[in-house]
C-alpha positions as CSV (number, residue, x, y, z in Angstrom):
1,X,-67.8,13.6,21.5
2,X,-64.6,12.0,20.0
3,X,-65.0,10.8,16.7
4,X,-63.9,7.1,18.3
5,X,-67.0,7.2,20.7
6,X,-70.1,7.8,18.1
7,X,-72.0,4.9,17.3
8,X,-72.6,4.8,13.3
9,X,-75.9,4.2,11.9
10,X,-75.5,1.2,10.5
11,X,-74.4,-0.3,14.3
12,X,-78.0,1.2,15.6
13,X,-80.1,0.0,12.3
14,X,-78.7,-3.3,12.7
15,X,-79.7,-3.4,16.2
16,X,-83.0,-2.4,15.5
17,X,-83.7,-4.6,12.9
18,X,-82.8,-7.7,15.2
19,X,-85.4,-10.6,15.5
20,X,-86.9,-9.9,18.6
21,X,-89.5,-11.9,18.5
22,X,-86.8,-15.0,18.0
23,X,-84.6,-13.8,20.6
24,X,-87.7,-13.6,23.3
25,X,-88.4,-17.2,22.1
26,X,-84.8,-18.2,23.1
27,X,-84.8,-16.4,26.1
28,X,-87.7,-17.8,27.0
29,X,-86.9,-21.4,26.0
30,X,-83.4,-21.2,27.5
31,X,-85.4,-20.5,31.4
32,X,-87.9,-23.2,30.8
33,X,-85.4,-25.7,30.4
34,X,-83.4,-24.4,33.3
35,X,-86.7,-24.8,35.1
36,X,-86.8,-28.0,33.6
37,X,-83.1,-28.9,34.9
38,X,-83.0,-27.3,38.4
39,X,-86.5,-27.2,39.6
40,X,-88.2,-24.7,41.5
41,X,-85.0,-24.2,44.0
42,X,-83.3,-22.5,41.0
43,X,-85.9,-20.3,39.7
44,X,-86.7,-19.1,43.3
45,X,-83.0,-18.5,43.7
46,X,-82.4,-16.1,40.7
47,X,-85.1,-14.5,41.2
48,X,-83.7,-13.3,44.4
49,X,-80.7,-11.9,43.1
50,X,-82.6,-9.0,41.6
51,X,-84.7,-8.2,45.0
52,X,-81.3,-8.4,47.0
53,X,-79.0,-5.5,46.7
54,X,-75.3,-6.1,46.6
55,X,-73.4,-3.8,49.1
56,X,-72.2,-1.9,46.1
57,X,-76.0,-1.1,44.5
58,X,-76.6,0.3,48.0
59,X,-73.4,2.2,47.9
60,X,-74.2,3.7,44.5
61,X,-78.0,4.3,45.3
62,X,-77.1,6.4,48.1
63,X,-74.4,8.3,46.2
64,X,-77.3,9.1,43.2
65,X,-79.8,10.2,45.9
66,X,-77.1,12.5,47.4
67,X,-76.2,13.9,44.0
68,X,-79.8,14.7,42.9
69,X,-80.8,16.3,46.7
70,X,-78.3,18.5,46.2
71,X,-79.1,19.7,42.6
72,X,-82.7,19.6,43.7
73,X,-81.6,21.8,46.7
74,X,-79.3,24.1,44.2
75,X,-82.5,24.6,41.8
76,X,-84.8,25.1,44.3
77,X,-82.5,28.4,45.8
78,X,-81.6,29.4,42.2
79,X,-85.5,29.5,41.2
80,X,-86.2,30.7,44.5
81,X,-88.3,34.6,44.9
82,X,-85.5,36.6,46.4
83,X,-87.2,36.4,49.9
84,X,-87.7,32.8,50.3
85,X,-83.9,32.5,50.3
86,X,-83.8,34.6,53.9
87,X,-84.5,32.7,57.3
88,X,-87.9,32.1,57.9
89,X,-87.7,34.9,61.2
90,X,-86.6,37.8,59.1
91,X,-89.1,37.2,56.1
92,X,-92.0,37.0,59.0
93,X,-90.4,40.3,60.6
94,X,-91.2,42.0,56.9
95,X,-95.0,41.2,56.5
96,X,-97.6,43.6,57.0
97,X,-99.9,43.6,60.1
């Protein structure tokens, strides 16, 4: 990692040592009056936005499903006995009767 990319402690101890009991307060203080000043409408309508996926989300979902099949796929042939890697036929041909 470059030396401009690490995070120094004092960053990640001061984020840690935030009031997050005050800042859930907020949070929570800043929707109820929203409530408050929009109604029901409002609540109902950004709530939405996280069941909703843009066309983008989609986009990228598919694109992490596609990247972790085929490192699934790669592991499972890498980790694979050396006959499970040959077609199903010529393994069967191979057993005993």
């Amino acid at each position: 990692m470059a030396r401009a990319d690490r995070i120094d402690g004092a960053t990640v101890r001061a984020y840690l040592n935030r009031d997050w009991k005050a800042m859930r307060e907020a949070k929570r203080e800043y929707w109820r009056a929203r409530l408050d000043r929009y109604g029901l409408t409002e609540s109902l309508r950004v709530s939405s936005l996280h069941r909703v996926p843009t066309e983008q989300e989609r986009d990228e979902d598919l694109e992490t499903h596609t990247r972790v099949a085929k490192a699934l796929r790669r592991t499972a042939i890498e980790n694979a006995p050396p006959d499970a890697t040959r077609p199903a036929a010529a393994r069967r041909a191979r057993r005993p009767r």
